[in-house]
N, CA and C of each residue as an Amber inpcrd file, in Angstrom:
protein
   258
  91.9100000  80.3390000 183.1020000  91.3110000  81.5930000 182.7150000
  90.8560000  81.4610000 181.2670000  90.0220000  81.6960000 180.9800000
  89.0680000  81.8160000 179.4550000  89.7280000  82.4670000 178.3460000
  90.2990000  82.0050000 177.7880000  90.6310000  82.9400000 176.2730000
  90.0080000  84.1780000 175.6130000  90.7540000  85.4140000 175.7390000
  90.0340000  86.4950000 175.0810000  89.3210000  86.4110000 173.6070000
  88.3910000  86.6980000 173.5920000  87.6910000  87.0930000 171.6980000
  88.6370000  87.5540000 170.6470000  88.8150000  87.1900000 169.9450000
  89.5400000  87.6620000 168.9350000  88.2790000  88.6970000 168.3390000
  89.4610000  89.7010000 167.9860000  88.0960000  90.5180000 167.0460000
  88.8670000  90.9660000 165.8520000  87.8330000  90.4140000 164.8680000
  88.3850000  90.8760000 163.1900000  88.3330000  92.2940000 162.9120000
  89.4070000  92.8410000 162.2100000  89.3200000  94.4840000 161.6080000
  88.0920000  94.1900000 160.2480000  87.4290000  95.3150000 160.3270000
  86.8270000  95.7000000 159.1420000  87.7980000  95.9470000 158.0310000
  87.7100000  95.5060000 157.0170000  88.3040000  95.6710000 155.8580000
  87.7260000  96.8830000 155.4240000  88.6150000  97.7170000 154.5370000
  88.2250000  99.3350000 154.0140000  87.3910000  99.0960000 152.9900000
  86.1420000  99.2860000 152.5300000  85.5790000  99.2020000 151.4360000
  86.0640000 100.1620000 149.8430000  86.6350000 101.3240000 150.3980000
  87.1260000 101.9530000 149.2710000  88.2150000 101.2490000 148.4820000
  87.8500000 101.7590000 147.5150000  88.9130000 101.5440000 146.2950000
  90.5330000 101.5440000 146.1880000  91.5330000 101.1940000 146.2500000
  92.8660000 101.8890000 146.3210000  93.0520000 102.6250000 144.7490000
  93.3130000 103.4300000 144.8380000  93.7720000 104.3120000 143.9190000
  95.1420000 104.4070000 143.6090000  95.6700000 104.2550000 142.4470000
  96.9240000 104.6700000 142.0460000  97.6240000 105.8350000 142.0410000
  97.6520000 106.7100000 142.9440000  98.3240000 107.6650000 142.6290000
  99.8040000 108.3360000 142.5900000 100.4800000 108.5810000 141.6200000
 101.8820000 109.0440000 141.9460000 102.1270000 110.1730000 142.3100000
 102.8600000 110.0600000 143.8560000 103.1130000 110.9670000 144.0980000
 105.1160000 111.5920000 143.8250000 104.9290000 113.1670000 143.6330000
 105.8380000 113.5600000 143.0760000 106.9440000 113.9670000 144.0260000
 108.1460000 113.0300000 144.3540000 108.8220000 113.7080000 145.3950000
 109.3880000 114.7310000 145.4670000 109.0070000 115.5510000 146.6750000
 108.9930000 117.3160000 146.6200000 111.0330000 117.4500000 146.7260000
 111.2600000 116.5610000 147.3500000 112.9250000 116.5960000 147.3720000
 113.7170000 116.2050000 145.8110000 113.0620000 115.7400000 144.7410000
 113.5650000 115.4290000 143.8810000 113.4990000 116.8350000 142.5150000
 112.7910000 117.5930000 143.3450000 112.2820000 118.7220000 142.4140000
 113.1890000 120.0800000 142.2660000 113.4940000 120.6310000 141.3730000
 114.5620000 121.6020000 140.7060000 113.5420000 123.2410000 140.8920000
 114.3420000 124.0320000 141.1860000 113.9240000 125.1400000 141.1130000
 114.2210000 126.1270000 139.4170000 112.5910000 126.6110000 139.3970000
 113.1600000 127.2940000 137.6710000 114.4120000 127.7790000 137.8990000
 115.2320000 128.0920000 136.6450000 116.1120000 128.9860000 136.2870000
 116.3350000 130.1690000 136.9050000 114.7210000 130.8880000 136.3550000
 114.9940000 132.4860000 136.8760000 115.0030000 132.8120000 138.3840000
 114.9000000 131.3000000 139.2790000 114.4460000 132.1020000 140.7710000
 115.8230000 132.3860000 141.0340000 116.6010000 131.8610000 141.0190000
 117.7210000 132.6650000 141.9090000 118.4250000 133.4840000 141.2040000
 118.4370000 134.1080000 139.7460000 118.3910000 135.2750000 139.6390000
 117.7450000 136.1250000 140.1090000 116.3340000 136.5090000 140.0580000
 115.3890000 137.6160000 140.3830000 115.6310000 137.0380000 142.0420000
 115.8190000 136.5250000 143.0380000 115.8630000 136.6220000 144.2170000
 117.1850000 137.4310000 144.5350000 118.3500000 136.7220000 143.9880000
 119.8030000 137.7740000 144.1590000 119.6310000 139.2390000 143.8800000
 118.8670000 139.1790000 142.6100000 118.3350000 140.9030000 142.0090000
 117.5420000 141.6070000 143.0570000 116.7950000 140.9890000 143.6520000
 115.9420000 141.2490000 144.7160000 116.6750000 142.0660000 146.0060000
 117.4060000 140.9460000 146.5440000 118.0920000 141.2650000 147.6950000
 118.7990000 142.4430000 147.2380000 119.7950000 142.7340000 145.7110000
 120.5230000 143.6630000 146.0630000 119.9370000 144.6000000 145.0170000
 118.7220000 145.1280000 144.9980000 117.9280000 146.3450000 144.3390000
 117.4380000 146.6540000 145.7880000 117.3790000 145.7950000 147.0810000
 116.6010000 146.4970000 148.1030000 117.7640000 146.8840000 149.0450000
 118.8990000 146.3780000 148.7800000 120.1200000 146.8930000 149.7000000
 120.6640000 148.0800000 148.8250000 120.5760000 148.2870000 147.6370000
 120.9220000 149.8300000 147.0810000 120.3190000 150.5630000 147.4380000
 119.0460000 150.2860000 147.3660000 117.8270000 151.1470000 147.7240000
 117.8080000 151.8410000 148.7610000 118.2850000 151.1980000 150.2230000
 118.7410000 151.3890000 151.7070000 119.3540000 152.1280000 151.5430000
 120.4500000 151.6260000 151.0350000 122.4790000 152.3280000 151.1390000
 121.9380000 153.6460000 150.2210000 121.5920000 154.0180000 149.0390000
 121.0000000 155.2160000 148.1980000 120.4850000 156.2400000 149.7130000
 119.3770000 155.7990000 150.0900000 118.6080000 156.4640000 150.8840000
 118.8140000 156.9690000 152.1160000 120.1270000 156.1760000 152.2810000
 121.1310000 156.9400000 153.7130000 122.3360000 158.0180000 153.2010000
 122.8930000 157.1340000 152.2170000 123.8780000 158.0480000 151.6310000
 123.6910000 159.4500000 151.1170000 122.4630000 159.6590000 150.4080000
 121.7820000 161.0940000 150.1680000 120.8730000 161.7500000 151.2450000
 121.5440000 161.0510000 152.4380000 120.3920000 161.7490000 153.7170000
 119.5810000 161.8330000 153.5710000 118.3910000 161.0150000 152.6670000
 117.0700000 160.7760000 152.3890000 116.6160000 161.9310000 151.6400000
 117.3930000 162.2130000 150.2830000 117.0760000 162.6930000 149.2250000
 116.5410000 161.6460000 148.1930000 117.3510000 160.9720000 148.1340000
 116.9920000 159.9890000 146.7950000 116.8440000 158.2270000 147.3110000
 116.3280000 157.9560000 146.9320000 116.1220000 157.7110000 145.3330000
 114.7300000 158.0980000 144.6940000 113.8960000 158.4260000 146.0080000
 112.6950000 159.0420000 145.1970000 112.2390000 159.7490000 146.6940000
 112.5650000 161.7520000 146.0510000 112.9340000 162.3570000 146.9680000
 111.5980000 162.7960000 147.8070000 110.0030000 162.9000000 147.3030000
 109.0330000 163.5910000 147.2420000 108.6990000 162.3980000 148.5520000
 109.1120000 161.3170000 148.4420000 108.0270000 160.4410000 149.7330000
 108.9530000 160.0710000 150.9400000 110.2860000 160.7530000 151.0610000
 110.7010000 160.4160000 152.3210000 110.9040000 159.3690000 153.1680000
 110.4660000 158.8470000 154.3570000 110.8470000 157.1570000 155.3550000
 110.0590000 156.3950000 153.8750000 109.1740000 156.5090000 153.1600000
 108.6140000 155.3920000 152.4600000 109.7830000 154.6420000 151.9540000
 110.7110000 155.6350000 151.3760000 111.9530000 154.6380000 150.3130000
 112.5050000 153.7360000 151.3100000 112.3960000 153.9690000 152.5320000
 112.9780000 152.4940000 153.3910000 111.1850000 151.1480000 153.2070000
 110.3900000 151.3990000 153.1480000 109.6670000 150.7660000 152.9870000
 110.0860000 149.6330000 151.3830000 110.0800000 151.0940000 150.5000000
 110.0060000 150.0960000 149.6740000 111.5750000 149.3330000 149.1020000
 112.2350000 149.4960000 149.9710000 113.7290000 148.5740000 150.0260000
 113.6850000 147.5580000 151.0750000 112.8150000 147.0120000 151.9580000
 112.4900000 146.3910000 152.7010000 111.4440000 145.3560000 151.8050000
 110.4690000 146.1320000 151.1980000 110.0570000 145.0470000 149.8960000
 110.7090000 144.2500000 149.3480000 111.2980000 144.8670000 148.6570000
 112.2530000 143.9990000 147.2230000 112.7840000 143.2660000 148.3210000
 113.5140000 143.2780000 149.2740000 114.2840000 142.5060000 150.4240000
 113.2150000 141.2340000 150.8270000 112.0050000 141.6370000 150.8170000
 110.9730000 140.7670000 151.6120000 110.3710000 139.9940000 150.1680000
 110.3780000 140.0240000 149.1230000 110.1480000 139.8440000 148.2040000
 111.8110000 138.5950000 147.9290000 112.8970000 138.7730000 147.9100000
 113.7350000 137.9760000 148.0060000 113.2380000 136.9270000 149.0560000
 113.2680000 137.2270000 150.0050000 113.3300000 136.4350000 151.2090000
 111.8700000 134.8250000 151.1160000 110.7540000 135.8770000 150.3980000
 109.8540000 134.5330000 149.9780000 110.4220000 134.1910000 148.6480000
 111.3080000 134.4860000 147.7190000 111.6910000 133.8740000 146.5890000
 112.4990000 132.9510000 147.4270000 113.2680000 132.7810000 148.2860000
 114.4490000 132.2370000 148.7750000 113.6160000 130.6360000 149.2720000
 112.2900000 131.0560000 150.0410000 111.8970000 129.9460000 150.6360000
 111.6640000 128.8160000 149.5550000 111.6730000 129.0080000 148.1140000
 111.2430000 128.3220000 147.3010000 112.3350000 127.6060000 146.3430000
 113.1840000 127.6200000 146.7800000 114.5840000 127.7900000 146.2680000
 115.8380000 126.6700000 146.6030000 115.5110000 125.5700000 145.5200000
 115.9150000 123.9690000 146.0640000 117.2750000 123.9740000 145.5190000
């Protein structure tokens, strides 16, 4: 039986470039994130616990279901600080 063709690869004409890359596992999270994320989580769990405990008087009495909105913020606002958080 006849020997198959060898077939040569094209060599890449581009350039190789040096680039360093920065390993994402070797990398430190600032200082302030896991403060303002802890602050986070528990300014939006007062916020809750406030807003049940005063039978939805307070903490800001004029807008009513909103104050669960905006304690679900600060909460959701932790929660993407958290994802960042090595």
């Amino acid at each position: 039986m006849p020997k198959s063709r060898i077939r040569k690869k094209k060599k890449e004409n581009r350039p190789q470039l040096d680039i360093e890359v920065e390993n994402p596992l070797d990398a430190e999270s600032p200082s302030w994130l896991a403060p303002v994320m802890l602050g986070s989580f528990l300014i939006g769990l007062a916020w809750i616990v406030t807003f049940y405990i005063s039978q939805t008087l307070y903490p800001i009495p004029d807008i009513g279901a909103w104050n669960m909105v905006i304690g679900f913020a600060f909460i959701g606002v932790g929660f993407s600080l958290a994802t960042r958080w090595r």
